[in-house]
C-alpha positions in Angstrom: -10.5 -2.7 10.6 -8.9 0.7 9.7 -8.8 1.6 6.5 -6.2 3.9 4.6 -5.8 5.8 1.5 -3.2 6.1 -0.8 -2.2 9.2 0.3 -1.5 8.3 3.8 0.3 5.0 2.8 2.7 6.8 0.3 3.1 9.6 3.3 4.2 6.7 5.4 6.5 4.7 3.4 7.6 8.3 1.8 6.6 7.2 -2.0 5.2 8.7 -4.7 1.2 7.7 -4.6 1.8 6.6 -7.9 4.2 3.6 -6.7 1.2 2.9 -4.0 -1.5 2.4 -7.4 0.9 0.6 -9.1 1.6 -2.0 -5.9 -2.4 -2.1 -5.4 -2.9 -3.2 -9.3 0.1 -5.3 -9.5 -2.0 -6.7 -7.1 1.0 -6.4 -4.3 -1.3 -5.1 -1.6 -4.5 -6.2 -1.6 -7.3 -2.9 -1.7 -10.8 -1.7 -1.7 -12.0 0.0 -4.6 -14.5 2.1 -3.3 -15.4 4.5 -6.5 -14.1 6.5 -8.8 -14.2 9.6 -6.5 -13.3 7.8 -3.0 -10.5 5.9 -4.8 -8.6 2.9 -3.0 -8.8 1.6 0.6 -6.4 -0.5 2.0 -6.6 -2.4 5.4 -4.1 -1.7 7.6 -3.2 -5.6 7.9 -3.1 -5.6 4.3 -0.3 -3.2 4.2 1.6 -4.8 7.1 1.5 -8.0 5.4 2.9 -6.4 2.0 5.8 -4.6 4.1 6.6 -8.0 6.0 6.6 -10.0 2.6 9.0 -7.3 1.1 11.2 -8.0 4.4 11.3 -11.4 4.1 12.5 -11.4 0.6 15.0 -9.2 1.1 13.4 -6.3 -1.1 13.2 -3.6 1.8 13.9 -0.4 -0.6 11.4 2.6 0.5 8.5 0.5 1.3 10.4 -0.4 4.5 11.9 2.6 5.1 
């Protein structure tokens, strides 16, 4: 289980972080809260599910990019 930060997701999908936070509490991708100072954690399955939901409904935008 590998875990990622926001940083490194937005990075990857070349987003702002902010889109990341707003997709974790839109409750889009599923995330770890692990403190105020360590922030959010997401499993890397999580975030391949998100991106595969996104291309199955057609929305690919950045996240697929």
């Amino acid at each position: 289980m590998a875990l990622m930060t926001v940083n490194e997701i937005a990075e990857a999908l070349k987003v702002h972080p902010r889109t990341v936070k707003r997709w974790i509490t839109e409750r889009q991708i599923s995330a770890i809260k692990l403190g105020d100072r360590a922030g959010w954690r997401v499993e890397e399955e999580a975030l391949q599910a998100f991106l595969e939901e996104r291309r199955q409904d057609g929305d690919l935008g950045k996240a697929a990019a």
